[in-house]
C-alpha positions as CSV (number, residue, x, y, z in Angstrom):
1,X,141.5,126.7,92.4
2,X,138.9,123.8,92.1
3,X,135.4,124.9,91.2
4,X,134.2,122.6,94.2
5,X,136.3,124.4,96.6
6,X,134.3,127.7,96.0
7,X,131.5,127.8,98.8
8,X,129.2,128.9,96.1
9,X,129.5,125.3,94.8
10,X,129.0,123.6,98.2
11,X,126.2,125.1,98.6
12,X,124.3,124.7,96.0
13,X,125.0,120.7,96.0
14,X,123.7,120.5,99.5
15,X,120.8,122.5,98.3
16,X,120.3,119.8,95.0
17,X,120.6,117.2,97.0
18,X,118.1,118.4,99.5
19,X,115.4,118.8,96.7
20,X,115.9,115.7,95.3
21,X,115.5,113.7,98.6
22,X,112.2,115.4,98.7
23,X,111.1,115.2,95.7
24,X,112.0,110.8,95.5
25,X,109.6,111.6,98.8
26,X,106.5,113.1,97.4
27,X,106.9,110.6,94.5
28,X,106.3,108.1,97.0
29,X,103.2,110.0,98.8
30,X,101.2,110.2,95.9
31,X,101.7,106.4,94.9
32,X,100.6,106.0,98.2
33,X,97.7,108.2,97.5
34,X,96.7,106.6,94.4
35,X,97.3,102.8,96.4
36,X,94.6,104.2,99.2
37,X,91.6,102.3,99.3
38,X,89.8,104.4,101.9
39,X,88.9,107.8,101.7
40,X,90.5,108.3,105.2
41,X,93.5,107.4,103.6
42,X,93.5,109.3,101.1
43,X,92.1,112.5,103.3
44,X,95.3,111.7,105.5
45,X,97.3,112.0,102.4
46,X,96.2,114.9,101.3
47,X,97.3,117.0,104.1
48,X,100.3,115.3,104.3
49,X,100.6,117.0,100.6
């Protein structure tokens, strides 16, 4: 038996991948915060966050 056969393993990937998508996302809201030039923007972001 393959370790990725074991539904353990599935879904634990899906759950890695998951966090990663998010966290590449909230890498790109706070560059966005830092880039605001407003605080409006930045008062948007933040609740974004």
């Amino acid at each position: 038996m393959n370790y990725k056969d074991l539904e353990i393993w599935q879904l634990s990937r899906e759950v890695v991948i998951e966090l990663h998508k998010m966290s590449l996302e909230l890498q790109n809201l706070k560059c966005m915060k830092k880039a605001a030039r407003s605080e409006d923007q930045v008062n948007q972001l933040n609740q974004i966050l």
